[in-house]
C-alpha positions in Angstrom: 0.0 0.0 0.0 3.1 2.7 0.9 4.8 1.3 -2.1 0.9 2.6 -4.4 1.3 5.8 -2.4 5.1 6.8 -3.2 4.5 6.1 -6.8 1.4 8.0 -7.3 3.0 10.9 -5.7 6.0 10.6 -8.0 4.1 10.0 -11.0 2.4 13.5 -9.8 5.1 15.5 -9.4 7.2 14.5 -12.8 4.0 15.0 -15.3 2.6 17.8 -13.5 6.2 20.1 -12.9 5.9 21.4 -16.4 2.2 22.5 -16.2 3.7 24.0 -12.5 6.0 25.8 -14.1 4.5 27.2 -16.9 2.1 28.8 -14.5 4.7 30.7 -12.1 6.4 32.2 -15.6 4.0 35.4 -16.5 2.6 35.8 -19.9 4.4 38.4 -22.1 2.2 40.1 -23.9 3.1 40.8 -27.7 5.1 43.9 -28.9 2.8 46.6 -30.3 3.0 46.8 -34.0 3.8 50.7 -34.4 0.9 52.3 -36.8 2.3 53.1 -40.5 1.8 56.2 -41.8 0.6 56.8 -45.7 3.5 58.9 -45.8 1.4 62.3 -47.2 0.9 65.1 -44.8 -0.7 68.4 -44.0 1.3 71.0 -42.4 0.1 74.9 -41.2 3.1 77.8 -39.6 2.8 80.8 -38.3 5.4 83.0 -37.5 7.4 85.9 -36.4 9.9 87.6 -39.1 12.4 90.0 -38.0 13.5 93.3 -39.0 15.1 93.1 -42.2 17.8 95.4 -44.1 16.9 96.6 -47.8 19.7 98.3 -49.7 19.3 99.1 -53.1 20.1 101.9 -55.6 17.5 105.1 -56.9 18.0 107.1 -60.7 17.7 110.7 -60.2 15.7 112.1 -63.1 16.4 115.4 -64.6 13.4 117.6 -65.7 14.8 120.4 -67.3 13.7 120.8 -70.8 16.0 119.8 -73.7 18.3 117.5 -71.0 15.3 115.1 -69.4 16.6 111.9 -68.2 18.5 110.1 -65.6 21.7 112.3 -64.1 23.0 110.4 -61.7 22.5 106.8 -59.7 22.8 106.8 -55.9 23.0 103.6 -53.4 21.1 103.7 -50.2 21.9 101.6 -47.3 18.8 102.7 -44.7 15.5 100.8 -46.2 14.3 98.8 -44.0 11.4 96.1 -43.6 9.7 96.1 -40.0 9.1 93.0 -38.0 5.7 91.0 -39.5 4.4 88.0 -38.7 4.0 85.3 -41.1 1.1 82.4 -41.9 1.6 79.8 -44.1 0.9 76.3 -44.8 1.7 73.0 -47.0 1.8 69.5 -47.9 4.4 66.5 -47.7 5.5 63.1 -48.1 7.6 60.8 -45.6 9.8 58.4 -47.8 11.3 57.2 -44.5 12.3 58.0 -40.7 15.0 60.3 -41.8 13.7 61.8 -45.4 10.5 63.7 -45.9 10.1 66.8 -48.7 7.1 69.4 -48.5 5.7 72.3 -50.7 4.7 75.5 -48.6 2.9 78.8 -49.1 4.5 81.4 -46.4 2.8 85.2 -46.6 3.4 88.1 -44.8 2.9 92.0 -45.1 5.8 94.5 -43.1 6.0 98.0 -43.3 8.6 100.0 -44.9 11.0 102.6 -43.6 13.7 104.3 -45.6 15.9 107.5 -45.5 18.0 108.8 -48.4 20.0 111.8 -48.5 19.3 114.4 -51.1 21.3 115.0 -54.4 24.0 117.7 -53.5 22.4 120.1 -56.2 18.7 119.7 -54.5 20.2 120.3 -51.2 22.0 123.4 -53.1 19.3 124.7 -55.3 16.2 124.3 -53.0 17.7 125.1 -49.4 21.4 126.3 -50.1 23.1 124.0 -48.3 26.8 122.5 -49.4 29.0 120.3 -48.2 29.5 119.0 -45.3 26.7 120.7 -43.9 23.8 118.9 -46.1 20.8 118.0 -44.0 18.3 117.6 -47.1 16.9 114.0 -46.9 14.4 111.9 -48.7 11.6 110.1 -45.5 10.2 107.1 -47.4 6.9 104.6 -46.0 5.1 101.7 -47.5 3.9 98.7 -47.3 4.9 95.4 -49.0 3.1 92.0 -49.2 5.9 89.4 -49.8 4.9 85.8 -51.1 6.9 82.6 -50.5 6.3 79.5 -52.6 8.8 76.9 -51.9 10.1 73.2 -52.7 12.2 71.9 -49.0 13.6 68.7 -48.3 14.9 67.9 -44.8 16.6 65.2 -42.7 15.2 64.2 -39.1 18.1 63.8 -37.1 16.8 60.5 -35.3 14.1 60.8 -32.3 14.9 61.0 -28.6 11.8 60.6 -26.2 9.3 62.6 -28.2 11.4 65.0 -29.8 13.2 65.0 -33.6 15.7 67.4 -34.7 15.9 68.2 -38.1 17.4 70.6 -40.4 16.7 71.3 -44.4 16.6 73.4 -47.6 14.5 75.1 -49.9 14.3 76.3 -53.6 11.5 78.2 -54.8 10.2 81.6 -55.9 9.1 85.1 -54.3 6.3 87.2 -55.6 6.8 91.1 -54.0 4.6 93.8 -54.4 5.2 97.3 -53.0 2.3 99.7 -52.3 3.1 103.2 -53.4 5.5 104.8 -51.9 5.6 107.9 -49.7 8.6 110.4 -50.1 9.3 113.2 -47.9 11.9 115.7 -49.0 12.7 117.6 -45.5 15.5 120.4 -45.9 16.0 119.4 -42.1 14.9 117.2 -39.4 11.8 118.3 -39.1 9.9 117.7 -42.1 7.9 120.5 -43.5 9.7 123.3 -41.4 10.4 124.6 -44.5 8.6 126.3 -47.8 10.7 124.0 -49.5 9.8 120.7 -48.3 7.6 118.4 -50.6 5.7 115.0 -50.7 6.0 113.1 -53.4 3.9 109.8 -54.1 5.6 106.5 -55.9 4.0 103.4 -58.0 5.0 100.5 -56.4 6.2 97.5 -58.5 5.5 93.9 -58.2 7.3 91.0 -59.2 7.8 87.6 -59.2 12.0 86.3 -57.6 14.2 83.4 -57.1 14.7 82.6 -53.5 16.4 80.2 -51.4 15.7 78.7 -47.4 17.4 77.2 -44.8 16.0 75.7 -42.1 16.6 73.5 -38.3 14.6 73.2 -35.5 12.7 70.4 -33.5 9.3 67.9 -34.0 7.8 67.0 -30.8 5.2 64.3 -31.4 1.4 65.5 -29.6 0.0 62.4 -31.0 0.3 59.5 -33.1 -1.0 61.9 -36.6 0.5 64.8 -35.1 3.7 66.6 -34.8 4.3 70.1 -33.0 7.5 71.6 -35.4 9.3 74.6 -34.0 12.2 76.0 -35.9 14.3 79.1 -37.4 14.1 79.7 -41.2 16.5 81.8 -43.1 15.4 82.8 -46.5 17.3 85.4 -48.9 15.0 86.9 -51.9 17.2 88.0 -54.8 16.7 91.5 -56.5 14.5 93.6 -58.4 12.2 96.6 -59.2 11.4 98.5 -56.2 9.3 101.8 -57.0 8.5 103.6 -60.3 9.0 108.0 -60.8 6.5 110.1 -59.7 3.8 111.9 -61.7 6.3 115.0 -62.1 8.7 112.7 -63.4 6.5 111.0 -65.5 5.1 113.4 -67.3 8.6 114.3 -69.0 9.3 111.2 -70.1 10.6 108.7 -67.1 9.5 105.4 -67.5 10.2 101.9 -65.9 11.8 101.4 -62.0 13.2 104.5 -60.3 14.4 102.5 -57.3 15.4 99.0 -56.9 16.2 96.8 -54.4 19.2 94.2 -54.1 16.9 91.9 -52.2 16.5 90.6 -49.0 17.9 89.0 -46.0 14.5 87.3 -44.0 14.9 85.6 -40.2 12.0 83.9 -39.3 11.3 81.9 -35.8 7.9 80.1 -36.6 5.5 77.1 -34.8 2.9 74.8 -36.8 1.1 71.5 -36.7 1.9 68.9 -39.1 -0.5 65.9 -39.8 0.5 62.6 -41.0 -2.4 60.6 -42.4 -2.5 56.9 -41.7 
């Protein structure tokens, strides 16, 4: 009877260990299977864009019967845009975790502010002042509305936690169109202090640039779809036709640009929300 007992118990204990042990060892539940993305997505910015320097050059136009046209060319160096913020918005594709290109729309509207110094034979002729003593100045405003339209690529930097650095390019084109602009002609500081000051009003030109972006900055992910992107962009707008004559000017024979400007230099810290669609 002991020697039925000892047997059963061992015949326990060997076929049931492995159904014993099984249960003390926790079930691992599987890995997630991350979510993949179509790779297309929707992206909007906004934006802050910094003061900005415009140089250029102006044609001086010459009225006098029998010698109209331009008698001299003069650089100025004090133009310059006003802070602005920008809005814009895109779409893009992800070809992988380190590659993705977009095309963006960025728009935004500064003021202008510019100060020239008057042709030594104005400040002579209209408030007889010479050398070095020449206070005469042009006081220039306007607006501008500035279009971006842009082809970027960029390379994420690898993800730590929830955030991805990145940095990229961009090649596109630039469509500027200045308002009119105002000119005040001030013999000193104080514009129309004298019988001499005038006002003169400006066409503004519009055209269409090459212009070229670089960018860095960070991707937090909010959720799954989407990303928080905050970054710097630098973009540089080549040259062009700035502001036509006046109607004085006009009306003896000046045509096309009077001024033009050599471009510009735009720094831009901006925040959006890109959406990646599943």
């Amino acid at each position: 009877m002991l020697r039925k007992t000892v047997l059963a118990f061992a015949a326990a204990v060997l076929f049931g260990a492995p159904a014993f042990a099984a249960d003390l060892i926790e079930e691992v539940p599987p890995a997630p299977i991350p979510l993949a993305t179509s790779g297309w997505y929707l992206r909007g910015d906004v934006g802050y864009v910094f003061k900005s320097n415009n140089n250029g050059h102006w044609d001086f136009w010459n009225q006098f019967p029998g010698v109209e046209g331009v008698d001299d060319t003069f650089y100025y160096k004090d133009f310059d845009l006003d802070d602005a913020a920008s809005f814009g918005g895109g779409v893009g594709y992800r070809f992988n975790d380190f590659l993705r290109t977009d095309v963006t729309a960025d728009y935004f509207s500064p003021d202008l502010d510019g100060r020239r110094g008057c042709p030594s034979y104005i400040a002579a002729t209209q408030y007889g002042q010479a050398a070095p003593d020449i206070t005469c100045k042009y006081k220039d405003s306007a607006d501008v509305d500035i279009v971006t339209v842009m082809a970027n690529a960029y390379v994420d930097l690898g993800t730590y936690s929830i955030f991805t650095p990145y940095i990229g390019g961009g090649l596109g084109a630039a469509y500027v169109d200045y308002g009119n602009l105002k000119v005040e002609q001030c013999g000193t500081s104080d514009c129309g202090a004298s019988p001499n000051d005038n006002v003169f009003h400006n066409k503004g030109e519009d055209s269409w640039r090459f212009a070229g972006s670089l960018m860095a900055g960070v991707t937090m992910d909010v959720t799954g779809p989407l990303k928080l992107d905050v970054g710097y962009k630098y973009t540089h707008i080549t040259d062009g036709d700035a502001f036509g004559y006046d109607a004085a000017d006009r009306a003896t024979g000046a045509k096309g640009a009077q001024i033009k400007d050599d471009g510009f230099d735009l720094h831009t810290i901006r925040a959006g929300l890109r959406y990646e669609f599943f």
